[in-house]
N, CA and C atoms of all chains as a GROMACS GRO file, in nm:
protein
  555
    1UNK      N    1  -2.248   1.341   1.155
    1UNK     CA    2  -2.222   1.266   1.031
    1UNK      C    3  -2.113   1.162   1.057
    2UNK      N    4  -2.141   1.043   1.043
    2UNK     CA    5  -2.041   0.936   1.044
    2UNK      C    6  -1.919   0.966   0.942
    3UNK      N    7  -1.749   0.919   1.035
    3UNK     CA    8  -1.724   0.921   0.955
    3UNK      C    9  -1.692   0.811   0.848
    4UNK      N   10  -1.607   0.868   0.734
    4UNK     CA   11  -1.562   0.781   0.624
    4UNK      C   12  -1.447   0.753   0.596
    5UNK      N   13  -1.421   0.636   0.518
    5UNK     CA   14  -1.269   0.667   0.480
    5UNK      C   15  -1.258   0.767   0.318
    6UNK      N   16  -1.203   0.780   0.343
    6UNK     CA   17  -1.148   0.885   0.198
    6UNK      C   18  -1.028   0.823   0.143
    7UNK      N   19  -1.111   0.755   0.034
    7UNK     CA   20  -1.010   0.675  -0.085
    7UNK      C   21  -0.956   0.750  -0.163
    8UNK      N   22  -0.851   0.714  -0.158
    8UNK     CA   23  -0.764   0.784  -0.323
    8UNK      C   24  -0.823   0.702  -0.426
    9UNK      N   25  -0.795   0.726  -0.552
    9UNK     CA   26  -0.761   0.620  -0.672
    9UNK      C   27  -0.684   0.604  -0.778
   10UNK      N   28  -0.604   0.653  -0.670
   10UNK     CA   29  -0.430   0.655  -0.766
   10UNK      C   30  -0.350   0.639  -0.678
   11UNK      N   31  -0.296   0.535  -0.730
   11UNK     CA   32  -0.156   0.495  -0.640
   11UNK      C   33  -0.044   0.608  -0.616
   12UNK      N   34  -0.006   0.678  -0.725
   12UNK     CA   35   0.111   0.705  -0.759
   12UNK      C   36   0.052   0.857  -0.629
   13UNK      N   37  -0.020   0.926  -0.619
   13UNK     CA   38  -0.080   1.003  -0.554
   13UNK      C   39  -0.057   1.003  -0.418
   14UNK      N   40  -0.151   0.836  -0.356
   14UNK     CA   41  -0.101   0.788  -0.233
   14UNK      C   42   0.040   0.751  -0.202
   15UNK      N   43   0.158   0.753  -0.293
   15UNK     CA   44   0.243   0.720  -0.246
   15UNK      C   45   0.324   0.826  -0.219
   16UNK      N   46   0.283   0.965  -0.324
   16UNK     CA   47   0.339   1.108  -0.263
   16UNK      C   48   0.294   1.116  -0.124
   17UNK      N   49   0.170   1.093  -0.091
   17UNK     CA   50   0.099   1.136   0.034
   17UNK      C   51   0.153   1.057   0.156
   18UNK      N   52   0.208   0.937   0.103
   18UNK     CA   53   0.283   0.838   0.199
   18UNK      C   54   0.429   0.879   0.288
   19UNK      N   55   0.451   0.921   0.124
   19UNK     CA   56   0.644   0.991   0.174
   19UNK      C   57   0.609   1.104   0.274
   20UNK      N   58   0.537   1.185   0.271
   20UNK     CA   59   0.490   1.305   0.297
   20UNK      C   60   0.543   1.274   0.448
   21UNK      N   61   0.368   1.216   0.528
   21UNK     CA   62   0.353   1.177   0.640
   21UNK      C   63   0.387   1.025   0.692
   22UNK      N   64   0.491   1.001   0.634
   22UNK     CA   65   0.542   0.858   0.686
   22UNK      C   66   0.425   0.777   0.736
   23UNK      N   67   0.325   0.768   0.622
   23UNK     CA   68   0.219   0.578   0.655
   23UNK      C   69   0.229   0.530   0.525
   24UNK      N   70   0.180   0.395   0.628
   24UNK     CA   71   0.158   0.297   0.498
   24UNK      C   72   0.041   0.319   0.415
   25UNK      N   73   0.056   0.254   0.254
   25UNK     CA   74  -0.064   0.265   0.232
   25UNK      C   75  -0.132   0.139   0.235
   26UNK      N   76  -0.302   0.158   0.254
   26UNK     CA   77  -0.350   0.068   0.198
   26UNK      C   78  -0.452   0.039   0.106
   27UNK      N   79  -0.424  -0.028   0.014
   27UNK     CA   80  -0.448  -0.083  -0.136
   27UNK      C   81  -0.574  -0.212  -0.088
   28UNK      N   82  -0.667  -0.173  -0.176
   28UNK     CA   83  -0.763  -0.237  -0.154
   28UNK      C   84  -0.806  -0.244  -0.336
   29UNK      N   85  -0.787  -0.350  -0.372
   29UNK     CA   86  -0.889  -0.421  -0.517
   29UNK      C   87  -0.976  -0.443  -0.486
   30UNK      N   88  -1.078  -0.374  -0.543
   30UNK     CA   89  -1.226  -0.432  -0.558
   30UNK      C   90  -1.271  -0.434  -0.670
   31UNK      N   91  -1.405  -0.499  -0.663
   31UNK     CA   92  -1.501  -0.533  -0.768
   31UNK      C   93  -1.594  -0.433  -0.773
   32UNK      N   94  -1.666  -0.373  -0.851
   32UNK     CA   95  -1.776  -0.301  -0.825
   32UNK      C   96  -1.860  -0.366  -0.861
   33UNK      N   97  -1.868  -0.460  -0.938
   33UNK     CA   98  -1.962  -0.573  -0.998
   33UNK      C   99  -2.057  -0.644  -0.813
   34UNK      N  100  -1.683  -0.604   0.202
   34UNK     CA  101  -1.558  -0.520   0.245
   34UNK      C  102  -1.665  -0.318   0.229
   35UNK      N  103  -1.747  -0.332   0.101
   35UNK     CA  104  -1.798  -0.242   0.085
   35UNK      C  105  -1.870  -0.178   0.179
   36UNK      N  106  -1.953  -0.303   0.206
   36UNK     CA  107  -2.090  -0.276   0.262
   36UNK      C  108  -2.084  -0.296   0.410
   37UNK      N  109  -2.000  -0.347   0.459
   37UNK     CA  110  -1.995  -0.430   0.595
   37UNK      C  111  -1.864  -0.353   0.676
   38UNK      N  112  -1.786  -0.341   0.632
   38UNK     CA  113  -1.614  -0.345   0.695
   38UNK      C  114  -1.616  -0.196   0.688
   39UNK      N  115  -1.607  -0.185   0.585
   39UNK     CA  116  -1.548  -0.008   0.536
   39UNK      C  117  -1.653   0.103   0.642
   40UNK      N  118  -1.766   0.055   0.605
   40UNK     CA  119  -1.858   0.184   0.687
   40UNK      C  120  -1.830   0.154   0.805
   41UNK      N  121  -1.794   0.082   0.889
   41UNK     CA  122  -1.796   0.028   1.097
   41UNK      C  123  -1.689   0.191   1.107
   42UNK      N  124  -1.750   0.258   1.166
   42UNK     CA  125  -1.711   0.369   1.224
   42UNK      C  126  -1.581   0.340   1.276
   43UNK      N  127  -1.541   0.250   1.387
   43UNK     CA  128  -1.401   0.204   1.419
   43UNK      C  129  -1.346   0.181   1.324
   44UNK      N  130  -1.330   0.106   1.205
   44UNK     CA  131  -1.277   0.072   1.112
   44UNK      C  132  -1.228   0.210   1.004
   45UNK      N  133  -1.323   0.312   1.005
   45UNK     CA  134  -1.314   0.424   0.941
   45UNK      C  135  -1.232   0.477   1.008
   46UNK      N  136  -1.199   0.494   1.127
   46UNK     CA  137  -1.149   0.591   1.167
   46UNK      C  138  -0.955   0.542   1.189
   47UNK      N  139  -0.975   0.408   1.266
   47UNK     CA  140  -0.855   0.337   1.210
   47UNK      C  141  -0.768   0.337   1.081
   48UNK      N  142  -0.841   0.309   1.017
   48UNK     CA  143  -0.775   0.345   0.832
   48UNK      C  144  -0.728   0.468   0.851
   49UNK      N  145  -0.845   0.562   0.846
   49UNK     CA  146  -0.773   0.726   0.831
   49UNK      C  147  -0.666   0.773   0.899
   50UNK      N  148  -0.669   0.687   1.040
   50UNK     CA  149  -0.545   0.748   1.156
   50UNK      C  150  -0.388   0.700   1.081
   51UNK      N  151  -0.423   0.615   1.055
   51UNK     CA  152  -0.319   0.500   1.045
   51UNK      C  153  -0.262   0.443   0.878
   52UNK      N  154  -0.323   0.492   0.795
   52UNK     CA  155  -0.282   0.438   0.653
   52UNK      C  156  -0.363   0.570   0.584
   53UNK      N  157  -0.272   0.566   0.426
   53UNK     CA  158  -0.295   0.595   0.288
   53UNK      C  159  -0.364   0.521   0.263
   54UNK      N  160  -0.533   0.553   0.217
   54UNK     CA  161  -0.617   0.470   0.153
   54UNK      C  162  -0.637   0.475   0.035
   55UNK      N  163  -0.611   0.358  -0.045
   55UNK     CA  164  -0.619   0.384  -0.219
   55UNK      C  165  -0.732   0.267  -0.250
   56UNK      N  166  -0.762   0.311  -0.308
   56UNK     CA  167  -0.914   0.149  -0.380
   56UNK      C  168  -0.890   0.179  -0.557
   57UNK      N  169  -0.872   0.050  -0.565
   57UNK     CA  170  -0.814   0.014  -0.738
   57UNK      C  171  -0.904  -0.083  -0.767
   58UNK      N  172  -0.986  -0.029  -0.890
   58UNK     CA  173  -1.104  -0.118  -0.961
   58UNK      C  174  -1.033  -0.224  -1.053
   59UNK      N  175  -1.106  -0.322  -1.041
   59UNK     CA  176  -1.074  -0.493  -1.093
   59UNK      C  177  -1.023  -0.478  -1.234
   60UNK      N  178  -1.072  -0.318  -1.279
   60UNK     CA  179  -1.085  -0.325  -1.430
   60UNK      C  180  -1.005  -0.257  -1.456
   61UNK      N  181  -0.839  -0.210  -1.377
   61UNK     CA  182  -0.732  -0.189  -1.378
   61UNK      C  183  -0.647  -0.287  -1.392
   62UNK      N  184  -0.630  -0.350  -1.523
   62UNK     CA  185  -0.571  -0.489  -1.570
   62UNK      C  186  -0.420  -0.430  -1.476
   63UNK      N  187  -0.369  -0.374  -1.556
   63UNK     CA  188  -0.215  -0.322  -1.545
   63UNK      C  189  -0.168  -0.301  -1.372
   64UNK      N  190  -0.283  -0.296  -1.296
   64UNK     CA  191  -0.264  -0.250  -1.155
   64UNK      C  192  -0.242  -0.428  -1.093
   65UNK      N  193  -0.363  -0.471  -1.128
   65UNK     CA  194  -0.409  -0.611  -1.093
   65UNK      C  195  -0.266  -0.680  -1.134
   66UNK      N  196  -0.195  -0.693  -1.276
   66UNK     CA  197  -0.067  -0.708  -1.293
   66UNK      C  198   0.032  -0.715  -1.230
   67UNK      N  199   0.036  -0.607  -1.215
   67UNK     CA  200   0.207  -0.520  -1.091
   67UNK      C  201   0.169  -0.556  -0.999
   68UNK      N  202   0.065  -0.625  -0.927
   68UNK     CA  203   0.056  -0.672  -0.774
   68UNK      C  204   0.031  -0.814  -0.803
   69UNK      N  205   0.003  -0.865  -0.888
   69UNK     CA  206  -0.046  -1.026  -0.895
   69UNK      C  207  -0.150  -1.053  -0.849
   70UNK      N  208  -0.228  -0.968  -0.859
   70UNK     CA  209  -0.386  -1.041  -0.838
   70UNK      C  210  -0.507  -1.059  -0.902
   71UNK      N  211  -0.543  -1.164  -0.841
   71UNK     CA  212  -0.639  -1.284  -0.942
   71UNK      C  213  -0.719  -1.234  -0.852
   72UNK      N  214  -0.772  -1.223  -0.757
   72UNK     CA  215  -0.898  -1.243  -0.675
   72UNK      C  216  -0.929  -1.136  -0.588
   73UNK      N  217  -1.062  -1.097  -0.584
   73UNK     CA  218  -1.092  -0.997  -0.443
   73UNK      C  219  -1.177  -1.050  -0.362
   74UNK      N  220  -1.187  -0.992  -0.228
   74UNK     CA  221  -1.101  -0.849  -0.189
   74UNK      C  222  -0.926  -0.938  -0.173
   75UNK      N  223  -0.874  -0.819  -0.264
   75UNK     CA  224  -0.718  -0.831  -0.182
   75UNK      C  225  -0.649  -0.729  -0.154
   76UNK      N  226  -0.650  -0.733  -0.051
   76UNK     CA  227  -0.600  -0.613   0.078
   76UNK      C  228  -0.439  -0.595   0.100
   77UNK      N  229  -0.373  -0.521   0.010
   77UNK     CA  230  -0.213  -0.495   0.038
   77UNK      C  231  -0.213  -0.411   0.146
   78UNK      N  232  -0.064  -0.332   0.196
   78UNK     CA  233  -0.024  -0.273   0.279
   78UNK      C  234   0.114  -0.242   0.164
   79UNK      N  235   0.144  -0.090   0.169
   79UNK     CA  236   0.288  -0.105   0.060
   79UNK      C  237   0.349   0.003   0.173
   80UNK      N  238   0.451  -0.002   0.140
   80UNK     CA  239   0.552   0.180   0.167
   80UNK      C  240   0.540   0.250   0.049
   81UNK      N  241   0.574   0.369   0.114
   81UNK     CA  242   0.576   0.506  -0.017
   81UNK      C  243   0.675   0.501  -0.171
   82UNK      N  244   0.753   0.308  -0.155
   82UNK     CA  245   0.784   0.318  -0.305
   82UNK      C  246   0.714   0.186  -0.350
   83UNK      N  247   0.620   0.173  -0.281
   83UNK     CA  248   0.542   0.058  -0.328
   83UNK      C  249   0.550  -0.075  -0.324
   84UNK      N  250   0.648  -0.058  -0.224
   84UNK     CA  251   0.656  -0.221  -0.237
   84UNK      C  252   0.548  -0.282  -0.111
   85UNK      N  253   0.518  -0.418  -0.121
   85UNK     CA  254   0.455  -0.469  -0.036
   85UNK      C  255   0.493  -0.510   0.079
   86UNK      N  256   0.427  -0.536   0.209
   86UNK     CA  257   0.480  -0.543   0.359
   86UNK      C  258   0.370  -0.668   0.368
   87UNK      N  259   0.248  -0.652   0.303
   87UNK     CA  260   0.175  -0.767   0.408
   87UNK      C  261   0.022  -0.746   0.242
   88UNK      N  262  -0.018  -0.922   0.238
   88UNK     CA  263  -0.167  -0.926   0.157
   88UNK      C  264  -0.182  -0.978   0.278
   89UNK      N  265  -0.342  -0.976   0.187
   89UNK     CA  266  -0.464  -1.062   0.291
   89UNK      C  267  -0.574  -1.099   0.165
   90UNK      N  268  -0.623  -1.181   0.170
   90UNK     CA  269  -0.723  -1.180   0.026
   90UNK      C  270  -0.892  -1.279   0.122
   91UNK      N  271  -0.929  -1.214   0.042
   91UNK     CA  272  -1.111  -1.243   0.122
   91UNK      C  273  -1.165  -1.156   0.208
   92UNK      N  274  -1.258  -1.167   0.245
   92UNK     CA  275  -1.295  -1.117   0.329
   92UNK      C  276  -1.302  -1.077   0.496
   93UNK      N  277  -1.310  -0.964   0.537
   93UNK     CA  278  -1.242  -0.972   0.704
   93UNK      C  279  -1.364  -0.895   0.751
   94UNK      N  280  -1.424  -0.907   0.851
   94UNK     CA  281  -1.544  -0.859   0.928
   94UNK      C  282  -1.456  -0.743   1.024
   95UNK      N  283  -1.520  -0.654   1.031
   95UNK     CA  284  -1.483  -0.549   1.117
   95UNK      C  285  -1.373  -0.552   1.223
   96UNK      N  286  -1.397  -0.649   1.322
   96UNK     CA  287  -1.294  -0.705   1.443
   96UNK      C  288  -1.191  -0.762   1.416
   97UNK      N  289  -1.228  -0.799   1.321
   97UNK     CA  290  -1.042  -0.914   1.245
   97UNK      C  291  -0.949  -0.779   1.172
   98UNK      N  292  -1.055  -0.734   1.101
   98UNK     CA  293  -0.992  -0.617   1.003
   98UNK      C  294  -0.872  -0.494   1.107
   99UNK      N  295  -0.957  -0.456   1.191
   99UNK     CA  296  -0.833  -0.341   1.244
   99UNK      C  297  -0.716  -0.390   1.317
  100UNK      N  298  -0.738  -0.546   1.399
  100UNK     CA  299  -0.612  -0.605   1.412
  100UNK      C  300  -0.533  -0.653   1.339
  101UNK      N  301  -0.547  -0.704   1.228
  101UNK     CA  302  -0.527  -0.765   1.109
  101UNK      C  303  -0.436  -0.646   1.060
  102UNK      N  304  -0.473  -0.528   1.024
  102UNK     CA  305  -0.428  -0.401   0.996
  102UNK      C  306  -0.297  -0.354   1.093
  103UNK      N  307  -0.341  -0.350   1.240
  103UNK     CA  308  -0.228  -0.302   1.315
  103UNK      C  309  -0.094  -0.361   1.324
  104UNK      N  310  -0.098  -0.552   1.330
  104UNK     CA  311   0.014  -0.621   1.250
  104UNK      C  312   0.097  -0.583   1.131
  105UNK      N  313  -0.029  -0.562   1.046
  105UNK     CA  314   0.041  -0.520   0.929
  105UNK      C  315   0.107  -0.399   0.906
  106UNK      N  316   0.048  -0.314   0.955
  106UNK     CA  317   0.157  -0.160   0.995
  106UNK      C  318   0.225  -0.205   1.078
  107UNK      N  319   0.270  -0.276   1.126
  107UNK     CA  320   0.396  -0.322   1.273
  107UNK      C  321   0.526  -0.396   1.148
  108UNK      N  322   0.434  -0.459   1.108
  108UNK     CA  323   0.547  -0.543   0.994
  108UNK      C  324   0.608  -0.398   0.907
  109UNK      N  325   0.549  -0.325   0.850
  109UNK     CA  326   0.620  -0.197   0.712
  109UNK      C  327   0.689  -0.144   0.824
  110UNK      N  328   0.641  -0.100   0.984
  110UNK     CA  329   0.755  -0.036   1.020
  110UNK      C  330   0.883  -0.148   1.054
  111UNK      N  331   0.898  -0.241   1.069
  111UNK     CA  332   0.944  -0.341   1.072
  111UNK      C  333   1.052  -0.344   0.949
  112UNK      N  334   0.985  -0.347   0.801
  112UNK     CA  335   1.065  -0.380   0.730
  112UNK      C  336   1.128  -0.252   0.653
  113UNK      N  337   1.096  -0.116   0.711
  113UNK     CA  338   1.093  -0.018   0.726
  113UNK      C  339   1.211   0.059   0.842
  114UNK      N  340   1.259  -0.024   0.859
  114UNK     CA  341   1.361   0.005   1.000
  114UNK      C  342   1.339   0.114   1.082
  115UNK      N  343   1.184   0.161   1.132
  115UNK     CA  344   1.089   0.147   1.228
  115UNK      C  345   1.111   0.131   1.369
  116UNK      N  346   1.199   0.075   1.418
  116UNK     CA  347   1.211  -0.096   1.494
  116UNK      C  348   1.084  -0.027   1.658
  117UNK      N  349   1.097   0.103   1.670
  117UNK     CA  350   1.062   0.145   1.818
  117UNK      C  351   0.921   0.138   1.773
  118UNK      N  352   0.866   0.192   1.652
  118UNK     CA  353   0.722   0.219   1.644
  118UNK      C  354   0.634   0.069   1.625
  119UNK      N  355   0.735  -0.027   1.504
  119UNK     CA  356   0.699  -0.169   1.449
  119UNK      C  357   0.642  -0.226   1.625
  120UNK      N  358   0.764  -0.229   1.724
  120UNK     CA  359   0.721  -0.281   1.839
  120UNK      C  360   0.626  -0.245   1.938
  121UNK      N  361   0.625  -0.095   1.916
  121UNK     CA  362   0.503  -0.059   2.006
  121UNK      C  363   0.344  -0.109   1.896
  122UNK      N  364   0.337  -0.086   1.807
  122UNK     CA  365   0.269  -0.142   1.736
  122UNK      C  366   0.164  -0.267   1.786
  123UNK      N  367   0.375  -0.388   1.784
  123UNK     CA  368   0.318  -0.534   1.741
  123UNK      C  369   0.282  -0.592   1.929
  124UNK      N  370   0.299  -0.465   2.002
  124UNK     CA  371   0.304  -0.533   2.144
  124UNK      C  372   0.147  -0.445   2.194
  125UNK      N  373   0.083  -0.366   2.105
  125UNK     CA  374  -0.087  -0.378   2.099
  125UNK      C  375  -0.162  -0.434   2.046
  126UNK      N  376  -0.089  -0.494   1.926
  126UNK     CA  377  -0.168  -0.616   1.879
  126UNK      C  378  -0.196  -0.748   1.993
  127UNK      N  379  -0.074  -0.824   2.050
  127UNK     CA  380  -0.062  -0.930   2.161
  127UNK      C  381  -0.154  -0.848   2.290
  128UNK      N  382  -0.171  -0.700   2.317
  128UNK     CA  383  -0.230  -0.676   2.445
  128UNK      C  384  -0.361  -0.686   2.419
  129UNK      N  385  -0.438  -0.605   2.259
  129UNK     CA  386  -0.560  -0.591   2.276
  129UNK      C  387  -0.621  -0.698   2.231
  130UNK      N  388  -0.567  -0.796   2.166
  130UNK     CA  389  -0.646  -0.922   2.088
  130UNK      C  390  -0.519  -1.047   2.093
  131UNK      N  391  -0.538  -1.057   2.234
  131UNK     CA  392  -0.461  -1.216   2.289
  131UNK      C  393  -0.455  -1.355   2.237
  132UNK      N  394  -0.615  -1.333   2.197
  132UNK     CA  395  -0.672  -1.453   2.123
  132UNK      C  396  -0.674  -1.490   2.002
  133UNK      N  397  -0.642  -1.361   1.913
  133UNK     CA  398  -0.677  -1.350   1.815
  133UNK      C  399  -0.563  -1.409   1.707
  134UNK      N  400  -0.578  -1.455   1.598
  134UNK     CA  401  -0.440  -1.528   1.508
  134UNK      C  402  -0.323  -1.467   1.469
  135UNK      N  403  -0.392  -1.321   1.432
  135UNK     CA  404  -0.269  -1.229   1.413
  135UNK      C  405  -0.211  -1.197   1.522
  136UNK      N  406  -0.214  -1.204   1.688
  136UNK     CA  407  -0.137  -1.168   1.749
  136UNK      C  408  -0.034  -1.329   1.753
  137UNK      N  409  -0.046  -1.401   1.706
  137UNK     CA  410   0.058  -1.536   1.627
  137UNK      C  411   0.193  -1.449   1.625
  138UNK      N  412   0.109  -1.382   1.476
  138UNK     CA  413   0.228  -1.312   1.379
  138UNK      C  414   0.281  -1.214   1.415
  139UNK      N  415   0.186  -1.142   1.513
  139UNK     CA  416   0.287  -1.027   1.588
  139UNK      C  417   0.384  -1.036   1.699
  140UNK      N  418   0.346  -1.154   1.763
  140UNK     CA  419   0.411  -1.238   1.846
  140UNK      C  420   0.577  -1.275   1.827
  141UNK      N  421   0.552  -1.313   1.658
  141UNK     CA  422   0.691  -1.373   1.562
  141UNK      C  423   0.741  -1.268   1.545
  142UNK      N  424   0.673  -1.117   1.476
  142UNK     CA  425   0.743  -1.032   1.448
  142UNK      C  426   0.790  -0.920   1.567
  143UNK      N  427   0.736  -0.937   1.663
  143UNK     CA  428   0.753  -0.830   1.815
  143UNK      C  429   0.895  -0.891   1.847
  144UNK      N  430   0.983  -1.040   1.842
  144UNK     CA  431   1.059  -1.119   1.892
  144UNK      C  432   1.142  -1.057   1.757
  145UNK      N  433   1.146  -1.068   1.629
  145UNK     CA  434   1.244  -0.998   1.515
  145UNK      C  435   1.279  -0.849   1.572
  146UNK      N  436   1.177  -0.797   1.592
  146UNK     CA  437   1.121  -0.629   1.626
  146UNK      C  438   1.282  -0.585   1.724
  147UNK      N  439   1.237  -0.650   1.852
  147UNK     CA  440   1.323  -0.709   1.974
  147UNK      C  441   1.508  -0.667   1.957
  148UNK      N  442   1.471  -0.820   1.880
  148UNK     CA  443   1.622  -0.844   1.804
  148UNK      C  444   1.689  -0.711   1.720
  149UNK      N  445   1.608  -0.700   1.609
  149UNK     CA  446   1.674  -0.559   1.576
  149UNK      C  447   1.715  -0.456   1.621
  150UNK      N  448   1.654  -0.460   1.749
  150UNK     CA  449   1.669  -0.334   1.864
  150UNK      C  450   1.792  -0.368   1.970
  151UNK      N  451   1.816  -0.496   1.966
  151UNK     CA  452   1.909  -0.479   2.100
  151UNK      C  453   2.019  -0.631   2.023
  152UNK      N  454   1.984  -0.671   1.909
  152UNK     CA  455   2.118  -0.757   1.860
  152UNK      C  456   2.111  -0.896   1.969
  153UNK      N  457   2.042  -0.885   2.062
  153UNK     CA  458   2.065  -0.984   2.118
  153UNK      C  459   1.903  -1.108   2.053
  154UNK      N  460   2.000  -1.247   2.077
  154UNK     CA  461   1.942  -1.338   1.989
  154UNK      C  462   1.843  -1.434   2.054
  155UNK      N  463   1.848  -1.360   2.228
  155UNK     CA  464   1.718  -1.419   2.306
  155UNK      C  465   1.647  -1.399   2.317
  156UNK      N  466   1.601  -1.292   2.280
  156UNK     CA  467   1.501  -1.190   2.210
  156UNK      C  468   1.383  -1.323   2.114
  157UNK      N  469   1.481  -1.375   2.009
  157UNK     CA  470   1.442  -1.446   1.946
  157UNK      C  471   1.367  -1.578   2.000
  158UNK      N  472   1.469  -1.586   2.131
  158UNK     CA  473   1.395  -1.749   2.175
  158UNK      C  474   1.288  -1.709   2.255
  159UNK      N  475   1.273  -1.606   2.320
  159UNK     CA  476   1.142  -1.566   2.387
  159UNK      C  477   1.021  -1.562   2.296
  160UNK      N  478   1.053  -1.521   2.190
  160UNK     CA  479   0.939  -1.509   2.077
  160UNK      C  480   0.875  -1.645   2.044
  161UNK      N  481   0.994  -1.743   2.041
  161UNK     CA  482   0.966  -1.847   2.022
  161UNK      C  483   0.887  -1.943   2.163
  162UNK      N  484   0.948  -1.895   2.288
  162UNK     CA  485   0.836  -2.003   2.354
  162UNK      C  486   0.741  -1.918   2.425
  163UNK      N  487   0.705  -1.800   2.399
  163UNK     CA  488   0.589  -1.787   2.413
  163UNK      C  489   0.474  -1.783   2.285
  164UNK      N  490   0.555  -1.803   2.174
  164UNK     CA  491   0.437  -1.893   2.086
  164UNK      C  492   0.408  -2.039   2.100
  165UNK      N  493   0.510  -2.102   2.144
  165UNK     CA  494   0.472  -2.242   2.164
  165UNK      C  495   0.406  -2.249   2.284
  166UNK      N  496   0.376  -2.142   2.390
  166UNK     CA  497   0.270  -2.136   2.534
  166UNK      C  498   0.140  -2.097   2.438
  167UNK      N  499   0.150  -2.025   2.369
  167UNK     CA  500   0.015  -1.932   2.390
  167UNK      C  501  -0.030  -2.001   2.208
  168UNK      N  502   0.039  -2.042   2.158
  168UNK     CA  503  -0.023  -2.038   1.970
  168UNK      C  504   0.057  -2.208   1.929
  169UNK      N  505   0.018  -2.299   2.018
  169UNK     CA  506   0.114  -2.436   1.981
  169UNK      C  507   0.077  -2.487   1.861
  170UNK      N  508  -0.055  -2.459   1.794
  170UNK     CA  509  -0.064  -2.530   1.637
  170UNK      C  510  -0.110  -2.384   1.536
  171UNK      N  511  -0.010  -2.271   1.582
  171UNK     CA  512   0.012  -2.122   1.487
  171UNK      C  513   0.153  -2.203   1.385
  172UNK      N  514   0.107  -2.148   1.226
  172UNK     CA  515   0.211  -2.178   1.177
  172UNK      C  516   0.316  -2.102   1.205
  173UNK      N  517   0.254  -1.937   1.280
  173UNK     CA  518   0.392  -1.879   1.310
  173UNK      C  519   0.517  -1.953   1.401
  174UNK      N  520   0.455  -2.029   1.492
  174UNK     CA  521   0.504  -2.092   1.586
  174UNK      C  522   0.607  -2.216   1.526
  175UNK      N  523   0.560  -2.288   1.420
  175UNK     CA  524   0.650  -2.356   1.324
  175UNK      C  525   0.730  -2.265   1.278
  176UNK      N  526   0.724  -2.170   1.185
  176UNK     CA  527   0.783  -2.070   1.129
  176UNK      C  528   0.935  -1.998   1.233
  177UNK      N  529   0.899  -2.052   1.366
  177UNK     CA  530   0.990  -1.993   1.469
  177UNK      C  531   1.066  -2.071   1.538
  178UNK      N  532   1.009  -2.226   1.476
  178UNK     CA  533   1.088  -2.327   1.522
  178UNK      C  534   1.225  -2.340   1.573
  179UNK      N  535   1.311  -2.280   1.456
  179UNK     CA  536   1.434  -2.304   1.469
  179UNK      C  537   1.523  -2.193   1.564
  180UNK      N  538   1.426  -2.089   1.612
  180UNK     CA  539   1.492  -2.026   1.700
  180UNK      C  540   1.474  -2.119   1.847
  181UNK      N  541   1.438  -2.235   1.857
  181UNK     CA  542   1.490  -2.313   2.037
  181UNK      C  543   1.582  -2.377   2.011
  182UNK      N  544   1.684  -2.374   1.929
  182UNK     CA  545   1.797  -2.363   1.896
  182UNK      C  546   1.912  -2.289   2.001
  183UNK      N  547   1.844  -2.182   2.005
  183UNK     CA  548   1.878  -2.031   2.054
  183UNK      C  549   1.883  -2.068   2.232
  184UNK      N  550   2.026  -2.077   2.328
  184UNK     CA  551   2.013  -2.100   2.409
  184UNK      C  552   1.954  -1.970   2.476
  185UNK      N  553   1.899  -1.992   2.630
  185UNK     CA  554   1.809  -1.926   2.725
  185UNK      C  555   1.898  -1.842   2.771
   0.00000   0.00000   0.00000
């Protein structure tokens, strides 16, 4: 099975998860349109 | 970014090694707000209190995208006081993609990187003429101008 990325969709979430393991995040806006 | 970038197996696996991945829909006025953006794709990079290190807005094809990315984690550890990881970082960006524009910017920031690490300010002028060898019409290379200032 290929893998994927595994999005959050909450910032405030990724940024606990950030402090955690010292990375950056990255924030991606999209359209679903 | 959906259909093209995100699924490239390298690209997947890069993200996951290397960043917190968050995806925020257009129809998050209040998000779109607090970052200032009008247009997608726009691709931040933050630290864990959110502030920003690096955009990118449009679109990036697979090969641009993970170098594009590794700069930009070189810069947060960078502005992140980082300085050993920012440089090992920004000195695989210049090894694996020579050619490529962002190794410009990693070029500019590997020579800051440098400096922070050892205070010395020739650090700086090296940064500077090996962008004017290798990137002579990079705006980073303008941007670094004023370090040949900086005697040898």
């Amino acid at each position: 099975m290929a893998l994927e990325i595994c999005w959050l969709d909450d910032l405030a979430k990724g940024q606990e998860t950030a402090r955690k393991i010292n990375k950056p995040i990255f924030l991606d806006f999209f359209n679903p349109k | 970014m959906g259909a093209v970038t995100y699924p490239n197996e390298k690209v997947a696996k890069f993200v996951s090694l290397n960043f917190v991945p968050v995806k925020i829909e257009t129809s998050n006025t209040a998000m779109m707000q607090r970052f200032s953006v009008s247009w997608t794709p726009t691709l931040l990079v933050l630290d864990a209190e959110g502030r920003e290190h690096y955009r990118g807005v449009g679109f990036f094809a697979p090969e641009d995208l993970i170098p594009t990315l590794m700069t930009a984690k070189g810069r947060w550890a960078l502005d992140t006081d980082q300085f050993a990881e920012a440089r090992a970082l920004l000195e695989e960006v210049i090894s694996l993609h020579p050619d490529m524009e962002t190794a410009a910017e990693a070029l500019f920031f590997l020579g800051v990187a440098k400096y922070k690490m050892s205070h010395d300010p020739k650090n700086l002028r090296e940064a500077y003429d090996e962008l004017t060898a290798k990137f002579p019409t990079s705006s980073w290379t303008k941007q670094a101008d004023h370090y040949r200032l900086i005697s040898k």
